[in-house]
C-alpha positions as CSV (number, residue, x, y, z in Angstrom):
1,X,0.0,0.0,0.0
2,X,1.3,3.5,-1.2
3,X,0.9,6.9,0.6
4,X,-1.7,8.0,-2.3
5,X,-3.7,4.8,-1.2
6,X,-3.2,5.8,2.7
7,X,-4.4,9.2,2.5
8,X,-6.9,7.7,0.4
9,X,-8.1,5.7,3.1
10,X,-7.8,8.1,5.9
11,X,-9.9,10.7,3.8
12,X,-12.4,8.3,2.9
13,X,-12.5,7.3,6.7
14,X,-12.9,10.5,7.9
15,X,-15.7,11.4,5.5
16,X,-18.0,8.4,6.4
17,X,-17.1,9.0,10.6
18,X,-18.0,12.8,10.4
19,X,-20.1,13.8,7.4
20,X,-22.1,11.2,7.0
21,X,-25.3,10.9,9.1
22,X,-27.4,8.3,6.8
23,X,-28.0,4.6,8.4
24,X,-27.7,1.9,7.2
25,X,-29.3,-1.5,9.3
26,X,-26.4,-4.0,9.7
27,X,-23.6,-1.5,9.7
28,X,-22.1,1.2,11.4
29,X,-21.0,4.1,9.3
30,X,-19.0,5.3,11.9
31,X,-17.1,2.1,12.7
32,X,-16.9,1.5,9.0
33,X,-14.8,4.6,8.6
34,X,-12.6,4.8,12.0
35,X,-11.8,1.0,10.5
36,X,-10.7,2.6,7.6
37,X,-8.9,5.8,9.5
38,X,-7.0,3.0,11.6
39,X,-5.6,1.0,8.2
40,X,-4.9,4.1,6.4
41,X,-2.7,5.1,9.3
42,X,-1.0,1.9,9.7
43,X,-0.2,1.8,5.7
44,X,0.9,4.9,5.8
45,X,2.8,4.1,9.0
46,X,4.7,1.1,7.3
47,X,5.4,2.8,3.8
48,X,7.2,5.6,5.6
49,X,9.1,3.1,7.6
50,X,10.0,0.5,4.5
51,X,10.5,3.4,2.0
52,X,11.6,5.9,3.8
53,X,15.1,4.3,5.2
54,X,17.2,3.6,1.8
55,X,20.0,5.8,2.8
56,X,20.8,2.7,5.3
57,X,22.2,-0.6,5.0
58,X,22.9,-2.6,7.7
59,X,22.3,-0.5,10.5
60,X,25.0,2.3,9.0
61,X,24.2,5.2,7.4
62,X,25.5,5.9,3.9
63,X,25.9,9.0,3.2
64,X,25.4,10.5,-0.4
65,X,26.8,13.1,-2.2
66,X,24.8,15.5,-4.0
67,X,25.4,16.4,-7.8
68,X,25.7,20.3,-8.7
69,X,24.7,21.8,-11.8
């Protein structure tokens, strides 16, 4: 799961917890959408974890030069 498709699912998550008031019988809107709150944060959670640590390897820290133009 990417961060569009996290944010995705927070937004969407959001909307049905707060701006929706319709019912439906079997199913709670509101759990519904704080279910989907919770797995956007966790997805967006893990993909900052997995893809935001490539400057390491091994536990040391590489460190890049950057190119000038």
């Amino acid at each position: 799961m990417g961060i569009g498709v996290s944010v995705f699912l927070l937004a969407l998550g959001a909307i049905l917890t707060f701006a929706v008031q319709a019912e439906v019988s079997g199913i709670s809107i509101d759990v519904v959408g704080i279910i989907l709150m919770v797995a956007g944060a966790i997805g967006l959670l893990l993909t900052m974890l997995v893809f935001g640590r490539r400057d390491t390897t091994a536990g040391e820290t590489v460190v890049r030069e950057r190119d000038v133009y």
